[in-house]
C-alpha positions as CSV (number, residue, x, y, z in Angstrom):
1,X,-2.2,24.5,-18.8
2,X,-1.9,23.4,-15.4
3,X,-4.5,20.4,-14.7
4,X,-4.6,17.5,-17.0
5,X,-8.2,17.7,-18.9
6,X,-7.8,21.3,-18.6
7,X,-7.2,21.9,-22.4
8,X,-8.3,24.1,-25.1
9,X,-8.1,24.3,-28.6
10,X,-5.2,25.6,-29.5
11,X,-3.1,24.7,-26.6
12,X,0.1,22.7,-27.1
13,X,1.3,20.1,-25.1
14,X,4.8,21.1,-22.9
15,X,7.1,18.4,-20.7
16,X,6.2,20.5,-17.9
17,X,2.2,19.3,-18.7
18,X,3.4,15.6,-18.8
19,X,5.7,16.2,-15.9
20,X,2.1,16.4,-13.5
21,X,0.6,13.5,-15.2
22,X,0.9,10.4,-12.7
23,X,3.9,7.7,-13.7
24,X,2.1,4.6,-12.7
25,X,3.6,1.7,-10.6
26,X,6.7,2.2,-8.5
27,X,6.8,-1.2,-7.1
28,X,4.7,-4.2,-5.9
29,X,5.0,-7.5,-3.4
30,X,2.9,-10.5,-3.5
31,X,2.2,-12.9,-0.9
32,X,1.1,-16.2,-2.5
33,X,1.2,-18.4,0.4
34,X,-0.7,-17.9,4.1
35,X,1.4,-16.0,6.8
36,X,0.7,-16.7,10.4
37,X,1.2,-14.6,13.4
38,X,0.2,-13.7,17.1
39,X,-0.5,-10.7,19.0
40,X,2.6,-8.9,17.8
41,X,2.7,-7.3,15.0
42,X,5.3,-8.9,12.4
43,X,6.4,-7.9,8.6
44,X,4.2,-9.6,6.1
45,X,6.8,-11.8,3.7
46,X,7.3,-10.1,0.4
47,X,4.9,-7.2,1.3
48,X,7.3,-4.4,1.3
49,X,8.6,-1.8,-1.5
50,X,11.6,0.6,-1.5
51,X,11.6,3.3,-4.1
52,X,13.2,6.5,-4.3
53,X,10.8,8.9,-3.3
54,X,10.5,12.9,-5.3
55,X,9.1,15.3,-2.6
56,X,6.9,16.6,-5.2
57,X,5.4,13.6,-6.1
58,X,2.1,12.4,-4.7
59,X,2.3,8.7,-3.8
60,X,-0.6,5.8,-3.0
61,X,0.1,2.5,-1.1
62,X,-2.6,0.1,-1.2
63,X,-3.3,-3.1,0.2
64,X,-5.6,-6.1,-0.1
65,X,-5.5,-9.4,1.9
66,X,-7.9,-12.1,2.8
67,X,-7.4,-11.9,6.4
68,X,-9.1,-14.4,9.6
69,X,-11.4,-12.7,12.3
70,X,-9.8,-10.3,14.8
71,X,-6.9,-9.2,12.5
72,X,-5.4,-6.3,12.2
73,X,-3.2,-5.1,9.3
74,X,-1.0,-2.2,8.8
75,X,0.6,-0.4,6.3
76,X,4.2,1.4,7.8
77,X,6.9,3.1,6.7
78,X,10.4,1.4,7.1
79,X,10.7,2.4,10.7
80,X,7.4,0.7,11.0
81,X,5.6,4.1,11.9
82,X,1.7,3.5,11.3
83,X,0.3,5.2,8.2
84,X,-3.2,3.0,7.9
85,X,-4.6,0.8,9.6
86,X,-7.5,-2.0,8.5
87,X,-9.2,-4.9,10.3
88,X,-11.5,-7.6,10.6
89,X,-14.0,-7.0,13.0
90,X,-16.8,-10.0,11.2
91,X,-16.5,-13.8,12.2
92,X,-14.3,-15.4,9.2
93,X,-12.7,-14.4,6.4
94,X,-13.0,-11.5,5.0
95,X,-11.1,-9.6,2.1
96,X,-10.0,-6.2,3.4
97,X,-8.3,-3.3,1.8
98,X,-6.5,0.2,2.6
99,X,-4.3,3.0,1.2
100,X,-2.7,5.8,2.3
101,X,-1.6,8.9,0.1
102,X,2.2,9.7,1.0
103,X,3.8,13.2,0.0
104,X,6.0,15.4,1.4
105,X,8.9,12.4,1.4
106,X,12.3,12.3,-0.2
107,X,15.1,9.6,-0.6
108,X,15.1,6.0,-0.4
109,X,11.6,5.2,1.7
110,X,10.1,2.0,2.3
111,X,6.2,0.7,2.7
112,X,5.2,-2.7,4.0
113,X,2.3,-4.3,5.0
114,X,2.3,-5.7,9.2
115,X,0.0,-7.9,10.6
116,X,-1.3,-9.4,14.3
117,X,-4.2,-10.7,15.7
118,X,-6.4,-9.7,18.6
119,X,-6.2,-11.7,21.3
120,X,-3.9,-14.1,23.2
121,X,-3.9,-17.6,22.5
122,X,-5.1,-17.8,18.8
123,X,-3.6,-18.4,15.7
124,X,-4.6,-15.7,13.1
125,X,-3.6,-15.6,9.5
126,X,-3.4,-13.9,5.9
127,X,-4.5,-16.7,3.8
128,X,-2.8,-16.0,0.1
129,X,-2.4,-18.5,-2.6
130,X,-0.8,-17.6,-6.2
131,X,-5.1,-17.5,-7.4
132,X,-5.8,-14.8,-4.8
133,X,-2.4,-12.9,-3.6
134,X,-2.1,-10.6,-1.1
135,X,-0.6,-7.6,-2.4
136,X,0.9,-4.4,-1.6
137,X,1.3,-1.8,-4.5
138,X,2.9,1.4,-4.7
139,X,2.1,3.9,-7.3
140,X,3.0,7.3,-8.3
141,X,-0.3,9.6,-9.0
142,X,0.9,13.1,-10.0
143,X,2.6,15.9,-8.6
144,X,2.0,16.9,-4.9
């Protein structure tokens, strides 16, 4: 057996079958209260995870935010290198969401959520309250 679902009768269940199977949530940050920033891109408070990463695990980072027109959110490793990028084009709020599978990486790595706005001169935001976080999760979905 080498695929989960890939079972016949007969077959008997080894580690090495449950070592492919994904383990779930690594780690998680909420935002529960809004974030403001400008035309620079800045760390999103409490939107960041550090785990110790297998390189022959297959990772996900997702976010979702409800962000103010002409935003633009990131999700970055800990050197704040791009790995997705979402925004709000429409007028208003809007709830927008990304991920980004991550494999290949070893060690202590980090993922956090950035954010900016558009243009000079305005005030953009994340608006989060504790009945509608913004959150950034990082979860472990199977071998690579």
């Amino acid at each position: 057996m080498t695929v989960p679902g890939d079972f016949t009768a007969g077959d008997v269940l080894q580690a090495s079958d449950m070592n492919g199977l994904p383990a779930g949530v690594i780690g998680y940050g909420n935002l529960e209260a809004d974030q403001y920033w400008t035309t620079s891109y800045v760390d999103i408070t409490n939107l960041s995870v550090t785990f110790t990463a297998d390189a022959s695990r297959l990772y996900k980072a997702s976010f979702i935010g409800l962000c103010s027109q002409s935003s633009f959110l990131i999700i970055t490793d800990g050197s704040n290198n791009q790995l997705q990028q979402m925004e709000n084009n429409a007028t208003g709020f809007i709830t927008i969401s990304g991920f980004v599978l991550l494999s290949g990486i070893s060690g202590s790595y980090t993922v956090k959520a950035r954010g900016k706005g558009g243009s000079t001169g305005a005030s953009y935001r994340l608006e989060a309250a504790n009945v509608r976080p913004a959150t950034l999760v990082v979860e472990d979905i199977g071998a690579a």
